[in-house]
RODO-2510 file (C-alpha; in nm, 4 decimals, decimal comma):
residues 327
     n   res          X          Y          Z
     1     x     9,3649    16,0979     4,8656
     2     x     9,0500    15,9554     5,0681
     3     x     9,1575    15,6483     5,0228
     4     x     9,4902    15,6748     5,1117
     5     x     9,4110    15,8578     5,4267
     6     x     9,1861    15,5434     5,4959
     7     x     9,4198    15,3147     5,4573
     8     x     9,6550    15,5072     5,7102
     9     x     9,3846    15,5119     6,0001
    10     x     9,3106    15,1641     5,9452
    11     x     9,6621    15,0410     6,0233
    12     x     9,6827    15,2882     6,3121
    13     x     9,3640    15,1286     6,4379
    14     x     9,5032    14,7668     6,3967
    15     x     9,8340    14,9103     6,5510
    16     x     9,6547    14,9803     6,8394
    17     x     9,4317    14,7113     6,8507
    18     x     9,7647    14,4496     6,8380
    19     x     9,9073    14,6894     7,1316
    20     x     9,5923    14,6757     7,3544
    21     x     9,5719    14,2902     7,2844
    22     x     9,9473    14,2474     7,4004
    23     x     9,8785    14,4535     7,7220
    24     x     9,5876    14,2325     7,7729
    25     x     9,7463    13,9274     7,7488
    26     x    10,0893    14,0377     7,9827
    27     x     9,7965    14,1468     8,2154
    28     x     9,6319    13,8581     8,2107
    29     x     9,9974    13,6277     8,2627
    30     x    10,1111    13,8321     8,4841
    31     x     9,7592    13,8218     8,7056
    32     x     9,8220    13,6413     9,0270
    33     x     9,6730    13,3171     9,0321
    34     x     9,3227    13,3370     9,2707
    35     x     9,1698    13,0505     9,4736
    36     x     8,8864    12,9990     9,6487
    37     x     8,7945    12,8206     9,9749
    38     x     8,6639    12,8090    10,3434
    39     x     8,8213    12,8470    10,6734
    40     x     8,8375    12,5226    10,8431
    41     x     8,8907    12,4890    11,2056
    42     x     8,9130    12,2050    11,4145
    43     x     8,6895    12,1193    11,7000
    44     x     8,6940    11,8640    12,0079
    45     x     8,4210    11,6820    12,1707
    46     x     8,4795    11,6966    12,5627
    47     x     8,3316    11,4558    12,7810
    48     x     8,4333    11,3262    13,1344
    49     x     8,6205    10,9695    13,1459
    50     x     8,3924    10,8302    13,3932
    51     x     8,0283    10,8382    13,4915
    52     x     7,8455    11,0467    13,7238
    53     x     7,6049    11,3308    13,8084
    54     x     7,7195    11,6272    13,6676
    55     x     7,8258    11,8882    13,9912
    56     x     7,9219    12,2076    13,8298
    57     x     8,0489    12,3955    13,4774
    58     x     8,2329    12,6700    13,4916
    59     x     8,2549    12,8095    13,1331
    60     x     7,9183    12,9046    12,9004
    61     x     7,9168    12,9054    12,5417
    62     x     8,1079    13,1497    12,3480
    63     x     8,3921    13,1959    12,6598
    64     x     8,7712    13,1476    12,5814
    65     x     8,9286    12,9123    12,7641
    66     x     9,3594    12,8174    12,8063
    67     x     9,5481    12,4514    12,8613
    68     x     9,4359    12,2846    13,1415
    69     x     9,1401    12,5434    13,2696
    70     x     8,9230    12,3950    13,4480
    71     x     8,5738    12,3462    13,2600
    72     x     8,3338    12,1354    13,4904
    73     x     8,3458    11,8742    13,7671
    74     x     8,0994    11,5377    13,8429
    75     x     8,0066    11,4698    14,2219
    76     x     8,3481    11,2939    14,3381
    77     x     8,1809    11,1338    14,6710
    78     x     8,1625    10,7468    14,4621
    79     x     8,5259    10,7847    14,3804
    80     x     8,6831    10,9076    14,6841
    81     x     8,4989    10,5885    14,8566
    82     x     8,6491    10,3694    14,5967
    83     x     8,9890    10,5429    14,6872
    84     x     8,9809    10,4947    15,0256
    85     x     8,8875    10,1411    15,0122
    86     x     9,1200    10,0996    14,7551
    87     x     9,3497    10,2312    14,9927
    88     x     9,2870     9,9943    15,2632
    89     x     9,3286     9,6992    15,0736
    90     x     9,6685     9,7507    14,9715
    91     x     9,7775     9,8436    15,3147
    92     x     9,6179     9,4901    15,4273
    93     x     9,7853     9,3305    15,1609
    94     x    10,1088     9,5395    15,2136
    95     x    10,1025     9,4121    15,5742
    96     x    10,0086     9,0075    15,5033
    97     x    10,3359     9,0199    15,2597
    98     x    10,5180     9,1838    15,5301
    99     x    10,4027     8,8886    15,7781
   100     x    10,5027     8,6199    15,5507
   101     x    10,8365     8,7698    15,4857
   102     x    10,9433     8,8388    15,8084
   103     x    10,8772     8,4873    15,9317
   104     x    10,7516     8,3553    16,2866
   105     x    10,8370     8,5610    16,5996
   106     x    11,0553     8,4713    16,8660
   107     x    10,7963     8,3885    17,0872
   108     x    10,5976     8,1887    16,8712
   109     x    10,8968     7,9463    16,7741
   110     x    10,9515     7,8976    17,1505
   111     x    10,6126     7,8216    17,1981
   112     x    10,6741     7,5715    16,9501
   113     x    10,9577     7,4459    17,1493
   114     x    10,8086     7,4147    17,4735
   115     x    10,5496     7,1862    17,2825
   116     x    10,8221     6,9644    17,1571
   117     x    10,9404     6,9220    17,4767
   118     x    10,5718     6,8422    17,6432
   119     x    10,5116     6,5992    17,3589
   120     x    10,8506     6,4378    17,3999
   121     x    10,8126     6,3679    17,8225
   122     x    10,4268     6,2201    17,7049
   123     x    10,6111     6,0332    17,4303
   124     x    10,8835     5,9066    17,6885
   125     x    10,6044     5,8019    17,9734
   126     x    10,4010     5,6311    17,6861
   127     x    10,6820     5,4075    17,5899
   128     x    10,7952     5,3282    17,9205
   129     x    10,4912     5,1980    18,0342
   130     x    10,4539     5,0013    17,7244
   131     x    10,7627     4,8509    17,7912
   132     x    10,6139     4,7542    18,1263
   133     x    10,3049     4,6230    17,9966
   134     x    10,5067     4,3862    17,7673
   135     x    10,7282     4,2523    18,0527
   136     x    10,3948     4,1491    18,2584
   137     x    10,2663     4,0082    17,9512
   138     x    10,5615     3,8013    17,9427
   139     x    10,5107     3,7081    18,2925
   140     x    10,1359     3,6348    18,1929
   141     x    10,0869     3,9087    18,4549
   142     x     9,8405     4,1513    18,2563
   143     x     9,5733     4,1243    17,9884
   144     x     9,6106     4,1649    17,6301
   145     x     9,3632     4,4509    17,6676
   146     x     9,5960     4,6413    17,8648
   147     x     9,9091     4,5606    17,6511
   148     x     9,6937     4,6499    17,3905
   149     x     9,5740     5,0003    17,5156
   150     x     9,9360     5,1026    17,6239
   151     x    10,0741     5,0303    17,2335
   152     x     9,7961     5,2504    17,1564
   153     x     9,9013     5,5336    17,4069
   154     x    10,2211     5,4734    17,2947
   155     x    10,1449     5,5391    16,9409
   156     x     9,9536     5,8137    16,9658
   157     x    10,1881     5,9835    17,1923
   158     x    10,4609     5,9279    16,9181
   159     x    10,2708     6,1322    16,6551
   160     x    10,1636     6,4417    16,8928
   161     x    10,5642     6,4413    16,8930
   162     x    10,6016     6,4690    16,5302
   163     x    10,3562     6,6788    16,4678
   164     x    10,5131     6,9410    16,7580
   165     x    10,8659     6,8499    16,5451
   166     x    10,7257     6,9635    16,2364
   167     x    10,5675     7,2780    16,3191
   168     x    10,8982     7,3350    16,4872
   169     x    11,0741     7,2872    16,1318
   170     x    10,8105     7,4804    15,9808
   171     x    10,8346     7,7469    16,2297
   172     x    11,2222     7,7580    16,1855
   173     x    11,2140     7,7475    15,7813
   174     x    10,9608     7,9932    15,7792
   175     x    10,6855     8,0389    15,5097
   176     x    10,6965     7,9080    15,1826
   177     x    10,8331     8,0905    14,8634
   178     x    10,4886     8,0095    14,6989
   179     x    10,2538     8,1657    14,9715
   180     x    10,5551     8,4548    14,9491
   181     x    10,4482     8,4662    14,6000
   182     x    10,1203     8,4408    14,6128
   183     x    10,0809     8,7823    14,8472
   184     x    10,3205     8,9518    14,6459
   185     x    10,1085     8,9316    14,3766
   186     x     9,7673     9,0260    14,5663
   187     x     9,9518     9,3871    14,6643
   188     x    10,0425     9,4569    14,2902
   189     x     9,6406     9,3564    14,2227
   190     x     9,5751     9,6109    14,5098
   191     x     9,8152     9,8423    14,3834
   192     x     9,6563     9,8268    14,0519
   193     x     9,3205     9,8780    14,1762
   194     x     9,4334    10,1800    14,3402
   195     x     9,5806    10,3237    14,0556
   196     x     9,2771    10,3464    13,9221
   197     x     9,0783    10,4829    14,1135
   198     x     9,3208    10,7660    14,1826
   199     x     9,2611    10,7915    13,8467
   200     x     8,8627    10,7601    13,8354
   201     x     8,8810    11,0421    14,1021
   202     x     9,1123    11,2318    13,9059
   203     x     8,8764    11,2342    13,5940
   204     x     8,6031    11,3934    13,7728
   205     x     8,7561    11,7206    13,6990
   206     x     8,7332    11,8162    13,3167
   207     x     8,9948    12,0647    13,1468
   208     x     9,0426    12,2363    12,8244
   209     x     9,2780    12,0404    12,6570
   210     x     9,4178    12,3975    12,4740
   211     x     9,3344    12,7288    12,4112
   212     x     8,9590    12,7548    12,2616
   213     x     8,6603    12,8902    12,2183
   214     x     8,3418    12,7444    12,3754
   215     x     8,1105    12,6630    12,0760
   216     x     7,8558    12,4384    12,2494
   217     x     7,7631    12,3770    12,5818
   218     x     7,5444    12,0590    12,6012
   219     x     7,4295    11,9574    12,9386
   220     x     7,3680    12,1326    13,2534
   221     x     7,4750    12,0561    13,6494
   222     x     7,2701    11,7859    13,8092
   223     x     7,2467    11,5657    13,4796
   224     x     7,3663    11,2104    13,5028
   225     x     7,6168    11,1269    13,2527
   226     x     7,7019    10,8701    13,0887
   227     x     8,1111    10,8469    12,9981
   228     x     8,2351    10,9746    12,6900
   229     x     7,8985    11,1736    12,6817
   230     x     7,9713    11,5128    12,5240
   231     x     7,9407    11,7901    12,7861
   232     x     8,1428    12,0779    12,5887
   233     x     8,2218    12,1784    12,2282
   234     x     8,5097    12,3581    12,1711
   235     x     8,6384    12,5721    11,8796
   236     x     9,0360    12,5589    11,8964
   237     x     9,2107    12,8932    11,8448
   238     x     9,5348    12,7215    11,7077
   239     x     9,5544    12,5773    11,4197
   240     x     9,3033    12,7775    11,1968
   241     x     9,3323    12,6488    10,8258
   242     x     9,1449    12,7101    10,4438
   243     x     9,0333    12,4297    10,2651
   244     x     9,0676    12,5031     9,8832
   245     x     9,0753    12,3950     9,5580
   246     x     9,3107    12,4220     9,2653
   247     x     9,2849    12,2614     8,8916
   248     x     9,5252    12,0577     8,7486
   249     x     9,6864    12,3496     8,5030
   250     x     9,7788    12,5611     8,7867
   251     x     9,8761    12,2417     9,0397
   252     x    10,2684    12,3149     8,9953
   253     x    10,2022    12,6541     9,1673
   254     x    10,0707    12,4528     9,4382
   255     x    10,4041    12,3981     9,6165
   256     x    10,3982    12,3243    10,0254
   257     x    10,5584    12,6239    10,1489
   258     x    10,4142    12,8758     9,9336
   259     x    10,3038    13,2036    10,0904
   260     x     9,9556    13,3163    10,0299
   261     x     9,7149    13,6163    10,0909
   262     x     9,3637    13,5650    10,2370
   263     x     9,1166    13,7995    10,2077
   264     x     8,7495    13,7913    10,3760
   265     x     8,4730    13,9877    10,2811
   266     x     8,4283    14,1362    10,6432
   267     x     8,7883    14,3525    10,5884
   268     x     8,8668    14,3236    10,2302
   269     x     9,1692    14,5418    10,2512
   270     x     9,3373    14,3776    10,5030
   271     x     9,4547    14,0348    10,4217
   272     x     9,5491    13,7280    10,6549
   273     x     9,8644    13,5527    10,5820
   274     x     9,9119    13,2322    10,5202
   275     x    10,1225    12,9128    10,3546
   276     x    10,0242    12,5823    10,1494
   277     x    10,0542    12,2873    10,4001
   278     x     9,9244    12,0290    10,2135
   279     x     9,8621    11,9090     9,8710
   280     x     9,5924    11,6570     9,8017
   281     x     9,7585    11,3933     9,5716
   282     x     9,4329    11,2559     9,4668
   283     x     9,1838    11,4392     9,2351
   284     x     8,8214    11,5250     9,3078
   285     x     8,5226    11,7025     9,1876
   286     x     8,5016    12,0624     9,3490
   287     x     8,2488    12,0457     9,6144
   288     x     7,9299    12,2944     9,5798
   289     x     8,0516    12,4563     9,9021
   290     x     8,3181    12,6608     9,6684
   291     x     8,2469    12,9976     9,4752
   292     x     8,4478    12,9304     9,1628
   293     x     8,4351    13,0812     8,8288
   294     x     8,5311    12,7390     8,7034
   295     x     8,3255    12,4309     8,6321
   296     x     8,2171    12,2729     8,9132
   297     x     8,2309    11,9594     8,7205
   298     x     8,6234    12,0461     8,6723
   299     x     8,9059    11,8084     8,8657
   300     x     9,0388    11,9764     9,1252
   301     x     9,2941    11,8888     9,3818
   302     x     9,2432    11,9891     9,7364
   303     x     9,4861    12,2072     9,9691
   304     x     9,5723    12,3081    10,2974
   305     x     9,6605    12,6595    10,3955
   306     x     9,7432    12,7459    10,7324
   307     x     9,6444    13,0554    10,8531
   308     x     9,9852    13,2625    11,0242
   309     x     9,8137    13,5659    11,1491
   310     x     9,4697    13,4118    11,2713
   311     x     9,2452    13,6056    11,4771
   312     x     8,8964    13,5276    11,6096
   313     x     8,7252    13,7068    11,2947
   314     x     8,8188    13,3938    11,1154
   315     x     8,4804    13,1807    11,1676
   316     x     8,4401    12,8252    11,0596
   317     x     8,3265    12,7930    10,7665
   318     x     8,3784    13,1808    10,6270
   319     x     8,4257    13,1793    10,2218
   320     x     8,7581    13,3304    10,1867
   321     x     8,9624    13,4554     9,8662
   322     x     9,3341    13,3281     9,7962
   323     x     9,5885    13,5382     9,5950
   324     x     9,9595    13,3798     9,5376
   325     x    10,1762    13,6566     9,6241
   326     x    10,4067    13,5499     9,2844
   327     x    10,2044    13,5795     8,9348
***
C-alpha cells in the first residue's frame, strides 16, 4: 500500500514538474525581446567664417537656444571698410563701362571737327606755297634749301591732317568692342569682390543653426580668432537617438520601423518611445560601453532608434534599456 501510494505522488510530482517546465518555457517565448544601449545625440562645432577679435557672446553654457538666435558677434569695423571700398570700386568701374558705352560727347566730336578743319587750312597754305617754291625753282629763282624746307612744311602739315581725320573717325565710331569688353569684365571682378565682403561682414554675426543646448562655451570676448576656431558647442535637441546592439538570432526582429520602449534608470516606470531607424548590415564585436548579459565577445549588429518623445532628461551618453513592444 506504501508503495503504491509512492508511486502515485511521484507522478503527481513529475506532473507538476512537466507543467511548471511548460509555463517556464511559454514564459520565457513569450518574454519580449530586451536590448541594451546608449543615448546618442548629435553635436555641432560653431565657429565664425572669418577672422577677428571676438566682440561679444550672448549665450553661456547650459542655455537653450532656437534657429537662427543670435550667439556671438566679432568686431565688424575691418569688414565694413572692406565693404565700403568694395563699394566704391564697382561704382568706378560701373561708371568707366558707362563712359565707354555711351561714346564721345557732342562737344568733344566737334572739337574734333574744328581740328580737322585747322589742320586742313595749314595743310592747304603748306601746299600752296610749295607749289610756289617749285615754280621759282623752275625759274632758278630760289634755293634748294627753301624748296626743300617748304616740301617739309608741306609734309608735315599733311599728317597733322590725318591724324585730326582719324581721331575724327575714332571719335565718330566710338570705342572699341574690346576695351567695351575689357570694363565689362572689371565690374563683374568688382561685383564679385563685393559680394564677398557683404558676405565677410555678414559672417561676423554667429547663429544657432537649430534648436540646442549650449554644452561648451570655449572662448571669451576680446580673444582673437582664428576662422573655423570653435567658439560654441552645442547639444541639438532634435534628433535624439540609442545606439544598440542586437545578435544575429534575434536580427529578424530588427525590422526599420519597429516600435520600441526605452526605459532609463532615472524614471523606470515611465518609458520613452521610440522606432528602429537603422540596421547595421555589417557585424561587429559589442563594444565595452554596453551592459549585456551576453558575451561581449558575441557578433552583434548595430541599430538606430530614434527617440519620438525626447525630452531634455535624455543625456548623451545615458545607458538605456530597450523592450520590443511584440514578444
Amino acid at each position: 500500500m506504501n508503495k503504491k501510494r509512492i508511486g502515485i505522488i511521484g507522478i503527481v510530482i513529475l506532473l507538476i514538474a512537466a507543467v511548471y517546465g511548460f509555463w517556464h518555457y511559454q514564459q520565457q517565448q513569450e518574454k519580449p525581446l530586451t536590448l541594451y544601449g546608449n543615448v546618442d545625440i548629435r553635436t555641432v562645432n560653431l565657429g565664425f567664417r572669418v577672422d577677428g577679435r571676438l566682440a561679444s557672446l550672448a549665450v553661456d553654457e547650459g542655455d537653450s537656444v532656437q534657429p537662427g538666435q543670435l550667439l556671438g558677434k566679432l568686431d565688424d569695423g575691418p569688414y565694413l571698410n572692406a565693404l565700403q571700398q568694395a563699394q566704391a570700386n564697382v561704382a568706378s568701374a560701373a561708371a568707366k563701362l558707362a563712359l565707354l558705352q555711351a561714346g564721345y560727347r557732342d562737344e568733344e566730336i566737334a572739337q574734333v571737327r574744328s581740328e580737322v578743319a585747322q589742320r586742313l587750312s595749314a595743310f592747304n597754305y603748306a601746299d600752296s606755297f610749295f607749289q610756289r617754291q617749285q615754280g621759282l625753282w623752275a625759274k632758278k629763282a630760289t634755293s634748294a634749301d627753301a624748296l626743300e624746307d617748304a616740301r617739309t612744311a608741306r609734309n608735315q602739315a599733311q599728317a597733322n591732317l590725318q591724324a585730326a581725320k582719324d581721331k575724327l573717325t575714332q571719335y565718330l565710331s566710338g570705342n572699341r568692342p574690346q576695351e567695351i569688353a575689357e570694363a565689362k569684365a572689371n565690374l563683374a571682378q568688382a561685383e564679385a569682390v563685393l559680394a564677398q565682403a557683404q558676405l565677410n561682414l555678414q559672417d561676423t554675426t554667429l547663429t544657432s543653426p537649430s534648436a540646442a543646448t549650449v554644452l561648451t562655451r570655449a572662448v571669451e570676448p576680446g580673444t582673437m580668432l582664428g576662422a573655423g576656431s570653435t567658439v560654441f558647442t552645442l547639444s541639438l535637441t532634435q534628433p535624439v537617438w540609442v545606439r544598440a546592439y542586437i545578435n544575429e538570432a534575434s536580427l529578424g526582429k530588427a525590422v526599420p520601423g519597429t516600435e520600441l520602449r526605452i526605459y532609463t534608470d532615472s524614471r523606470p516606470g515611465k518609458p520613452y518611445h521610440g522606432k528602429i531607424g537603422f540596421v547595421s548590415p555589417t557585424a561587429e564585436f559589442t563594444p565595452k560601453s554596453v551592459e549585456t548579459p551576453d558575451l561581449r565577445t558575441d557578433l552583434v549588429y548595430r541599430l538606430r532608434v530614434i527617440v519620438t518623445d525626447a525630452d531634455d532628461a535624455l543625456r548623451q551618453g545615458m545607458p538605456v534599456t530597450l523592450r520590443f513592444t511584440q514578444p
